[in-house]
C-alpha positions as CSV (number, residue, x, y, z in Angstrom):
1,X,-44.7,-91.9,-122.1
2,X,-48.2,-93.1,-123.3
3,X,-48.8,-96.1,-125.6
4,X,-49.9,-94.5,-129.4
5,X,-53.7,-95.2,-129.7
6,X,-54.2,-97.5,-132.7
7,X,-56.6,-96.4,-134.6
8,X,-59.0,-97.6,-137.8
9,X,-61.0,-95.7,-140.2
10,X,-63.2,-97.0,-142.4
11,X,-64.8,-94.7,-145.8
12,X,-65.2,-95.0,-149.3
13,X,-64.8,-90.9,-149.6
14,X,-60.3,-90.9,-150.1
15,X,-60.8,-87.3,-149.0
16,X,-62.6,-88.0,-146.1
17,X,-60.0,-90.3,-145.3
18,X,-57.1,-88.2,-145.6
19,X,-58.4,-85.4,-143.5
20,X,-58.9,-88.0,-140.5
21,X,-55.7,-89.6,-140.9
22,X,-54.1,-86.2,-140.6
23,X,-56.4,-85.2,-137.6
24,X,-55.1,-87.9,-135.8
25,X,-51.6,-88.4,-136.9
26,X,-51.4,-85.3,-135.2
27,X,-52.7,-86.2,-132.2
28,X,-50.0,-88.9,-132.4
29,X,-52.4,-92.2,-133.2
30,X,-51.1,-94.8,-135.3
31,X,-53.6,-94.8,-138.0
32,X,-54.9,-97.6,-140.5
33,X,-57.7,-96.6,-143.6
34,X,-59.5,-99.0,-145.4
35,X,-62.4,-97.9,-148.0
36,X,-64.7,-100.9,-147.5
37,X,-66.1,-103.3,-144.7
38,X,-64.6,-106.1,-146.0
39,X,-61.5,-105.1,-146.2
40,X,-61.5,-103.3,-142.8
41,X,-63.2,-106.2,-141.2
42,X,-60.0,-108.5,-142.5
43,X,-58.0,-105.7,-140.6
44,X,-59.8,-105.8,-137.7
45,X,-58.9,-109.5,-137.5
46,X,-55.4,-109.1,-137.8
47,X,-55.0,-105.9,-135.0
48,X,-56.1,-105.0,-131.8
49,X,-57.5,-101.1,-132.6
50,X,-58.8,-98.5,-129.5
51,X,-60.8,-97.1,-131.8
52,X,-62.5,-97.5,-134.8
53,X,-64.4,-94.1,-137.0
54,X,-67.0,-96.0,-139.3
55,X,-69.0,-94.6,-141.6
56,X,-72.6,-96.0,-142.0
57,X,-73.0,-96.6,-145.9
58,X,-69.7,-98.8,-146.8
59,X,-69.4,-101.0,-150.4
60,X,-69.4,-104.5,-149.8
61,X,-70.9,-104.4,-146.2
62,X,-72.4,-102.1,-144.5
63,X,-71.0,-99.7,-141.3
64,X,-74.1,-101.2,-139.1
65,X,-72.8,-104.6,-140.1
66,X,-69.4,-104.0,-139.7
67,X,-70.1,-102.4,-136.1
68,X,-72.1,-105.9,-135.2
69,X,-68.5,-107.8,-135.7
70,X,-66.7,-105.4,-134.1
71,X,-68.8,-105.6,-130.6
72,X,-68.5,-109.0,-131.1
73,X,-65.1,-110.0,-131.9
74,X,-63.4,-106.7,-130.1
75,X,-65.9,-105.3,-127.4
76,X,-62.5,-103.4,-125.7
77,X,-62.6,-101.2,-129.0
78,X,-64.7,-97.8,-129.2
79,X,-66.5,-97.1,-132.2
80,X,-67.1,-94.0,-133.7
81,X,-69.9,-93.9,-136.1
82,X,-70.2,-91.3,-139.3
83,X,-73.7,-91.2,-140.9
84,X,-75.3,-88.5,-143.4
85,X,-77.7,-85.9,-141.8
86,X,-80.7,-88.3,-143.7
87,X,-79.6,-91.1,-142.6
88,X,-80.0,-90.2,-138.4
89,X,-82.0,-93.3,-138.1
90,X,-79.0,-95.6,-138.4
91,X,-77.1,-93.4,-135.8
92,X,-79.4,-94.4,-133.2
93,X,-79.7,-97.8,-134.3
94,X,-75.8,-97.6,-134.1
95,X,-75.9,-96.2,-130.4
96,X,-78.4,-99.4,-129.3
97,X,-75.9,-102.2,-131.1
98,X,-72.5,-100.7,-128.9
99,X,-71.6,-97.3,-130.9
100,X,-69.9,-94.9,-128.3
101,X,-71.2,-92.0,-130.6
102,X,-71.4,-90.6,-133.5
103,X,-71.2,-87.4,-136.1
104,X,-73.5,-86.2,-138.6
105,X,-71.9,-85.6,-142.3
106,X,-70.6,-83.0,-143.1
107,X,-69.3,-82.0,-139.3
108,X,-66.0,-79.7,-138.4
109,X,-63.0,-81.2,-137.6
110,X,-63.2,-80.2,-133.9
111,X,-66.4,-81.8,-133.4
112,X,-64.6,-85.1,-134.5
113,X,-61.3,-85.0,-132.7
114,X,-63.4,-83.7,-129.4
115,X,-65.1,-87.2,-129.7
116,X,-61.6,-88.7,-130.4
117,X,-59.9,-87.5,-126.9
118,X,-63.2,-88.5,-124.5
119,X,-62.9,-91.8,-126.1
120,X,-59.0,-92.0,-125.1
121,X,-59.8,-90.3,-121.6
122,X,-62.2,-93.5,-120.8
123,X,-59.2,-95.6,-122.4
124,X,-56.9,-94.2,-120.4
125,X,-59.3,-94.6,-117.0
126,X,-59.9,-98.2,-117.8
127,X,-63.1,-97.8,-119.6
128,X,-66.0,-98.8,-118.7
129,X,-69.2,-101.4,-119.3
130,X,-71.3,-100.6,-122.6
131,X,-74.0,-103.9,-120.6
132,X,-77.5,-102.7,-119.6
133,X,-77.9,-102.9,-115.6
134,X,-81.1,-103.6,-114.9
135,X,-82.8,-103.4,-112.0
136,X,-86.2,-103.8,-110.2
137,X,-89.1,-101.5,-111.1
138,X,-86.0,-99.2,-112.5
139,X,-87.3,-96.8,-115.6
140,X,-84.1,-95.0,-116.8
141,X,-84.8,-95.5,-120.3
142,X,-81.9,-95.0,-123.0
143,X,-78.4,-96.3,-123.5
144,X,-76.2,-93.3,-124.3
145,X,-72.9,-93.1,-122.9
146,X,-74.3,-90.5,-120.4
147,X,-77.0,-92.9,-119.0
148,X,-75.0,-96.1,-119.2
149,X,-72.1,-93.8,-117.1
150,X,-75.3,-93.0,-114.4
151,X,-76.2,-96.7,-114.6
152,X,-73.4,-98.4,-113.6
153,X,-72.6,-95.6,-110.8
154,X,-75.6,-96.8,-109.3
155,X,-74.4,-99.8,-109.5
156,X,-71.6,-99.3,-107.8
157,X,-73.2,-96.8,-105.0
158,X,-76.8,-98.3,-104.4
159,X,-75.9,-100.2,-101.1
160,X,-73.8,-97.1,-99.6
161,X,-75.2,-95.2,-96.8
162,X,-73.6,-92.1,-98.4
163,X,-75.6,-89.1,-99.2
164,X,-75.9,-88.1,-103.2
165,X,-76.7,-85.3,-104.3
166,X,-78.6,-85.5,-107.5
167,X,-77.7,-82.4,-110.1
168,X,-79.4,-81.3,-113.0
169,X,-81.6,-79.1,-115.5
170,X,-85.6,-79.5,-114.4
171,X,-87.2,-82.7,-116.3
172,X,-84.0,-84.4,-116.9
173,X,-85.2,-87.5,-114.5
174,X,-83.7,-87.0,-111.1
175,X,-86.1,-88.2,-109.8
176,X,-86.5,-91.7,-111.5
177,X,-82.4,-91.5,-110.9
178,X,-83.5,-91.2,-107.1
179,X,-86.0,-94.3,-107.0
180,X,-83.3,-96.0,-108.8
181,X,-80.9,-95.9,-106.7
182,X,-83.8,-97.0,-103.6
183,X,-84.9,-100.3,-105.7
184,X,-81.8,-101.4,-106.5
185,X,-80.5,-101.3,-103.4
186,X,-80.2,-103.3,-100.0
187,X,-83.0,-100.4,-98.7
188,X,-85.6,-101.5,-101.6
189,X,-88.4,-103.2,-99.0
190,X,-88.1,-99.6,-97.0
191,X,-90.3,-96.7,-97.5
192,X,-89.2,-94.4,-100.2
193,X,-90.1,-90.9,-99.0
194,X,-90.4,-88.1,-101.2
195,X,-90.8,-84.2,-100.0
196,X,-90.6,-81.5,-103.0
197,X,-89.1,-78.5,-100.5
198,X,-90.2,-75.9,-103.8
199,X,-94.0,-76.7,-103.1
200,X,-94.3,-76.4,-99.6
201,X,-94.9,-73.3,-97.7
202,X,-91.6,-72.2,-95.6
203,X,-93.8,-72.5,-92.9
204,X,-94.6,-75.8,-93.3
205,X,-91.4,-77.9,-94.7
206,X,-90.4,-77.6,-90.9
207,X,-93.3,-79.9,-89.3
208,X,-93.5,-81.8,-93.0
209,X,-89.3,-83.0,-92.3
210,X,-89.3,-83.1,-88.5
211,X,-92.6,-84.1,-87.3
212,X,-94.3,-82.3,-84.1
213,X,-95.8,-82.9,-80.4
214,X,-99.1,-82.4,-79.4
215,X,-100.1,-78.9,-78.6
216,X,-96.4,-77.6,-80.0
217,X,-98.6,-74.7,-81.9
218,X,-102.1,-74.0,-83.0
219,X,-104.1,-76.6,-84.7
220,X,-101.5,-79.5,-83.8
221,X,-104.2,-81.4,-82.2
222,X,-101.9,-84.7,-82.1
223,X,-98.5,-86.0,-82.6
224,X,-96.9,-86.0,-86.0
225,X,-94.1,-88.3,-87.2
226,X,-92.0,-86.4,-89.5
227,X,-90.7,-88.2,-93.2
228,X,-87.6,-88.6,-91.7
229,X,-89.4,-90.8,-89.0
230,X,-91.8,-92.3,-91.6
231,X,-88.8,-93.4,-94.1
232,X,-87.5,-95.6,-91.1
233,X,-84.5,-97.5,-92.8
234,X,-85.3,-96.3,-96.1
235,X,-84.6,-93.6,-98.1
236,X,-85.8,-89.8,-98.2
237,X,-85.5,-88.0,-101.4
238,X,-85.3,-84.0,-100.6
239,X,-85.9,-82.9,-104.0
240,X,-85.4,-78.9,-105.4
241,X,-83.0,-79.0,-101.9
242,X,-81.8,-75.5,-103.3
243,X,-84.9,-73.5,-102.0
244,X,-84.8,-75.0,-98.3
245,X,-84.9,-71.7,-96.5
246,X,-81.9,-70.6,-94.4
247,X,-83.0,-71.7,-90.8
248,X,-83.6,-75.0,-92.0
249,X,-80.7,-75.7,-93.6
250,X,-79.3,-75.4,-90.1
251,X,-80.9,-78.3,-89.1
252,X,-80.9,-80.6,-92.1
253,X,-77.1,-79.6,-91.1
254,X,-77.4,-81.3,-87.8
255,X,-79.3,-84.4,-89.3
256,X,-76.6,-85.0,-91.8
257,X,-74.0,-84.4,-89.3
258,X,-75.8,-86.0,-85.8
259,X,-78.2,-88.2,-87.5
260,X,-81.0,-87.4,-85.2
261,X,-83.7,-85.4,-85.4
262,X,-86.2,-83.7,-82.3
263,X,-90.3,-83.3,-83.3
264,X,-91.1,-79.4,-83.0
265,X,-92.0,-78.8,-79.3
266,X,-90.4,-81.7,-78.3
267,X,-86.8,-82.9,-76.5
268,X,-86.4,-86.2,-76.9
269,X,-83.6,-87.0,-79.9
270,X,-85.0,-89.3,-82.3
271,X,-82.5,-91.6,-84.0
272,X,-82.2,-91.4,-88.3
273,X,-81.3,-94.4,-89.9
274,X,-82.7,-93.5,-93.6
275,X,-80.8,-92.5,-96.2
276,X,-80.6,-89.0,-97.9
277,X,-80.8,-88.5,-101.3
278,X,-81.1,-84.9,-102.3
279,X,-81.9,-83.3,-105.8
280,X,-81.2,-79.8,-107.2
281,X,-81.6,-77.8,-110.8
282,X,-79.8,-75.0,-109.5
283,X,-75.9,-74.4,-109.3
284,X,-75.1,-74.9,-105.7
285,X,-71.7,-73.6,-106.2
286,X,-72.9,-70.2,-107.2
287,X,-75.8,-70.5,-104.2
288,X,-72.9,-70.4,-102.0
289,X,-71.1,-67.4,-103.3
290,X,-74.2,-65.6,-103.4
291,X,-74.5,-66.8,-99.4
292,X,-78.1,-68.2,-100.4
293,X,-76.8,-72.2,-99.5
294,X,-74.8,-72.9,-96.2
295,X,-71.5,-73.9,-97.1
296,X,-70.9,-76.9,-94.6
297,X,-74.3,-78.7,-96.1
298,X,-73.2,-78.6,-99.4
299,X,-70.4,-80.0,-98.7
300,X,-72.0,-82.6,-96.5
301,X,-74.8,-83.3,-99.2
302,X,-72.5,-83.4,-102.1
303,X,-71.0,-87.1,-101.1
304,X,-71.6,-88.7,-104.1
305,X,-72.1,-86.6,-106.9
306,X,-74.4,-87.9,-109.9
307,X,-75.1,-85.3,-113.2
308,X,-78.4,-85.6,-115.6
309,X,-77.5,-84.6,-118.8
310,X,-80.1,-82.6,-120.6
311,X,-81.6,-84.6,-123.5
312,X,-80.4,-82.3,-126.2
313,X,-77.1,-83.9,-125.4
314,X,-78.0,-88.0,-125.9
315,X,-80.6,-87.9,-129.0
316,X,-79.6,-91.2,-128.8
317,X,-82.2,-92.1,-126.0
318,X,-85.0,-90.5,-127.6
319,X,-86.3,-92.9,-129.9
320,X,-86.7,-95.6,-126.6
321,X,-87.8,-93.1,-124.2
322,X,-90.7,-92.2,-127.2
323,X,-91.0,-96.2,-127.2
324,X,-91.7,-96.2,-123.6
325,X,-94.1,-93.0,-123.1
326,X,-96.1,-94.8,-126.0
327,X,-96.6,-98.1,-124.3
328,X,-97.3,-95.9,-121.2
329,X,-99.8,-94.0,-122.5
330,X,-101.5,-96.6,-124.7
331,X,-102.7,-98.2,-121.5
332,X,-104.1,-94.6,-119.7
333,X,-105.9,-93.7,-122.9
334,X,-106.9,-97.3,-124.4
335,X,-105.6,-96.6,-127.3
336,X,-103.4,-98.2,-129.8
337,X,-100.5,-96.4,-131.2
338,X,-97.7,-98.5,-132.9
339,X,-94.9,-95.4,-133.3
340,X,-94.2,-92.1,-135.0
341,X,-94.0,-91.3,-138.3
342,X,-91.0,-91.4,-140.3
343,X,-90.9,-87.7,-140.2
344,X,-92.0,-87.0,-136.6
345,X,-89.2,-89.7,-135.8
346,X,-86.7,-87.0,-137.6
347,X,-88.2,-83.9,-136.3
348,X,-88.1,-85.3,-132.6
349,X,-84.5,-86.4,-133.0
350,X,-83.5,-83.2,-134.0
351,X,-85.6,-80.7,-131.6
352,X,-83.3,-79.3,-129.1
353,X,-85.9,-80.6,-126.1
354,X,-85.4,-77.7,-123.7
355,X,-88.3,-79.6,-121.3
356,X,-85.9,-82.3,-121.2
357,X,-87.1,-85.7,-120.8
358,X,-90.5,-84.6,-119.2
359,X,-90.8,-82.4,-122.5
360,X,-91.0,-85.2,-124.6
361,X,-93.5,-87.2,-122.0
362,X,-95.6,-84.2,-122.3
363,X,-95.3,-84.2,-126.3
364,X,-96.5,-88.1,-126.2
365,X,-99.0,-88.2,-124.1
366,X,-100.9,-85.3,-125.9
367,X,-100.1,-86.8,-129.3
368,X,-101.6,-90.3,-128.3
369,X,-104.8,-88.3,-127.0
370,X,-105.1,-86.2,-130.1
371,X,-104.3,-89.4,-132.1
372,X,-106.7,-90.5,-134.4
373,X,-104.9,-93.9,-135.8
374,X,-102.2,-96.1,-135.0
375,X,-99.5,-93.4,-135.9
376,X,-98.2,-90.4,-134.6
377,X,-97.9,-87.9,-137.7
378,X,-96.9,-84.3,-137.5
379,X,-100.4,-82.7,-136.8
380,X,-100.7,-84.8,-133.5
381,X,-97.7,-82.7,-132.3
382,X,-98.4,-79.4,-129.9
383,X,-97.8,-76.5,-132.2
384,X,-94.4,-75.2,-130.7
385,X,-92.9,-78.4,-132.1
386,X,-95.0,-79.1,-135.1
387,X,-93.3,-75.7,-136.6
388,X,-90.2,-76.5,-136.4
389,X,-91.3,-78.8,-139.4
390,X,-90.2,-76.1,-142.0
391,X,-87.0,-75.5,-140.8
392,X,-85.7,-79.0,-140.5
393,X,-87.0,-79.1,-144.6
394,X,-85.3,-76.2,-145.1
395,X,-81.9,-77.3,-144.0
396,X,-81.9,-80.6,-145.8
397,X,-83.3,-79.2,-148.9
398,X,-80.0,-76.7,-148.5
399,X,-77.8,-79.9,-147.7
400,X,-78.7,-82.0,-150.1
401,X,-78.5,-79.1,-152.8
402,X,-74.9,-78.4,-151.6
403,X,-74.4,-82.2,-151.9
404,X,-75.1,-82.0,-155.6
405,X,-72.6,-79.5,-156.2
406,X,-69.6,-80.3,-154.0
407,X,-67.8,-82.4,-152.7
408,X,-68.2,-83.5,-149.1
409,X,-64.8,-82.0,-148.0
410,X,-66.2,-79.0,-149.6
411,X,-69.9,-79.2,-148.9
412,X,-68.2,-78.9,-144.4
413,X,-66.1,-76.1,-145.9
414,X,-69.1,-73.9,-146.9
415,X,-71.4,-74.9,-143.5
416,X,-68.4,-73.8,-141.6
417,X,-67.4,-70.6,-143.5
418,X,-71.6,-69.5,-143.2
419,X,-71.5,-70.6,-139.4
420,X,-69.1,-68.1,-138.7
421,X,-70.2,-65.6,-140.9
422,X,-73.6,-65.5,-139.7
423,X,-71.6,-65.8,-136.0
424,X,-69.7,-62.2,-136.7
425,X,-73.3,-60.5,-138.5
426,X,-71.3,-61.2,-142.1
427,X,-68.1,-59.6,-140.9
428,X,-65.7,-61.2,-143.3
429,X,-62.3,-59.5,-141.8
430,X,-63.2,-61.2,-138.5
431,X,-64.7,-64.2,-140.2
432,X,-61.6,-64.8,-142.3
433,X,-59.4,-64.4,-138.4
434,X,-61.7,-67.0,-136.9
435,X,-61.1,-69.0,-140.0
436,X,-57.7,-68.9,-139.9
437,X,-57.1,-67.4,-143.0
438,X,-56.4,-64.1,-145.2
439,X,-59.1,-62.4,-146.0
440,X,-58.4,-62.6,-149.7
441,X,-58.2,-66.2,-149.1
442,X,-62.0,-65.8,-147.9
443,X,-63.2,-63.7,-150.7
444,X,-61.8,-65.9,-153.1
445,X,-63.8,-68.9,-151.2
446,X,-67.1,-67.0,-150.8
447,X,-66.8,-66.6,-155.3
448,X,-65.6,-70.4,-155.8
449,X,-68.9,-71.5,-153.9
450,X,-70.9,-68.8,-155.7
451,X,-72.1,-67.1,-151.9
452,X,-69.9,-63.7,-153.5
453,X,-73.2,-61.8,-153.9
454,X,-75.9,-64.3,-152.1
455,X,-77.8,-63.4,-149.2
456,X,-77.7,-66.9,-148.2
457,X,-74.8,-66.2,-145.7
């Protein structure tokens, strides 16, 4: 039977309180409250917690403050932090001082006790190190669990001669994941050899990976070492490995499997001694089903196994990677940008970046060169995220005008009754099923909050 999680949470809202207790009570954690950092800081000195749910504006000191003790009298114990949707700044801030994560007021119990049970998986694995690994001439910039989890697998992997196989949506960074894993390892005073198998012609990725002999076909004038030859002891990054054609899968097959390679129109067997790193954004899995990926090289290229997130799921790294592209492209343009605006910082933190990570490179870089001071404000911004200006005013103006009205228990209660609403087109039978509730139960809801006869649903 497993140990009961000990767990502490710490807000000045009683309801608030109550409705976490309960979550995790049933979940079976052994469960302390406090209602100000003070008094949970005097706790936190007394007991050993797993886990502690914060929230960021506390009487008597603050969550951030609070948060600073806890990594550094406890840095075994998770912390969850809570924060109001104006207050995302601290979130982040949160995230950089040790925070494993954190929710945005008011959020559905699911999204909190789904937070709750990674934390215990990690607990229950061992955890694992919140420290920065640094390495030479590495730029994975951010500290979210995701990239700190990618971080110290490097780590851990970097002097293997294992393959890895790189997954991931386009512009999340597998490629600076790839020259990571080269400079930090034994191989880093090798060549790193990069071929993009997407941009070459089929007819071409053959002589590009193998190399050829003099005379092998018209217009090969000379001999050609392939990048497989030219990486030597290195490493050779196949990246977009999902479009390789067919017939050459076959013989990447035979590298992995052989480790040597023959020039086209040549016989002798050339010995391969670099390492293969390959990268895809498509699912290989379902490339295999459809019979458009071999089988046995998935397998044999899917070793080691390393996933970039999408950057829609770890907001958290925005801010530094924004940091970063501005230093970047201070020096390309000569110019001098400090940062972003206050508001650009909250309309970038909340865009749902599907570009990914080279998205928001794209977004700085014409920002600073449409820049005409020393900060980034929202008419810098391409258009296609500049307009999403009015519709992150628009839902604060509508949460902070709940906010006057309700309560916060009952401020989530109406964003979670219109979320599934809107969800079944204003069905309120199916709503009230989905809810978990009668449908008079609903009615009666919809007229308490005043939504009886609003088109605001």
């Amino acid at each position: 039977m497993k140990k009961s999680k000990k767990v502490l949470v710490v807000d000045d809202e009683a309801t608030i309180l109550k409705i976490i207790a309960a979550e995790l009570e049933e979940m079976g954690c052994t469960v302390d409250l406090s209602s100000d950092g003070k008094d949970a800081l005097a706790k936190i000195s007394k007991k050993e917690y797993d886990l502690a749910v914060l929230d960021v504006k506390l009487p008597k000191m603050s969550g951030i403050t609070l948060l600073k003790k806890i990594k550094e009298t406890c840095p075994d114990t998770f912390v969850i932090m809570m924060t109001a949707y104006a207050s995302i700044n601290n979130a982040v801030e949160a995230m950089k001082i040790g925070a494993y994560d954190y929710l945005t007021k008011p959020f559905e119990n699911s999204e909190l006790t789904d937070k709750i049970e990674e934390v215990f998986k990690i607990k229950d694995r061992g955890g694992f190190s919140n420290k920065n690994f640094s390495v030479p001439n590495g730029n994975l910039i951010g500290s979210s669990k995701e990239i700190e989890f990618i971080k110290n697998k490097v780590r851990k992997i970097k002097d293997l001669d294992a393959t890895v196989l790189i997954t991931g949506e386009s512009g999340t960074g597998k490629g600076v994941i790839a020259r990571l894993i080269h400079n930090s390892s034994n191989r880093r005073k090798m060549p790193f050899i990069s071929i993009n198998c997407a941009v070459l012609p089929e007819n071409l990725i053959e002589s590009e990976l193998f190399g050829y002999e003099k005379g092998s076909f018209t217009g090969a004038y000379g001999t050609q070492k392939g990048k497989f030859e030219l990486a030597k002891n290195g490493t050779i990054f196949l990246d977009e490995i999902g479009t390789l054609p067919l017939n050459l899968q076959a013989k990447l097959l035979t590298v992995l499997q052989e480790r040597i390679i023959q020039r086209i129109g040549g016989t002798k067997n050339i010995q391969i001694e670099a390492r293969i790193i390959a990268a895809t954004n498509i699912n290989l899995e379902y490339a295999v089903r459809k019979r458009e990926f071999r089988e046995d090289l998935y397998y044999r290229l899917n070793v080691i196994n390393l996933e970039c997130p999408p950057l829609k799921y770890r907001k958290e790294d925005v801010i530094p990677l924004i940091d970063f592209f501005i230093e970047k492209y201070n020096k390309r343009f000569k110019k001098n940008v400090k940062s972003v605006s206050e508001e650009v910082k909250e309309l970038l933190l909340c865009y749902e970046w599907p570009g990914n990570v080279r998205e928001l490179e794209n977004t700085i870089e014409s920002a600073i060169a449409l820049s005409e001071s020393d900060i980034i404000y929202i008419k810098d911004l391409p258009s296609k995220i500049s307009n999403q200006a009015n519709k992150l005013s628009s839902k604060k103006e509508e949460a902070i005008t709940l906010s006057e009205k309700f309560t916060p228990l009952e401020v989530q209660e109406i964003i979670t009754i219109k979320k599934i609403l809107k969800k079944n087109n204003g069905h309120r039978a199916k709503s009230a099923e989905e809810l978990g509730i009668s449908r008079r139960t609903l009615q009666y809801k919809l007229k308490k909050y005043g939504f009886i006869n609003s088109n605001n649903i």
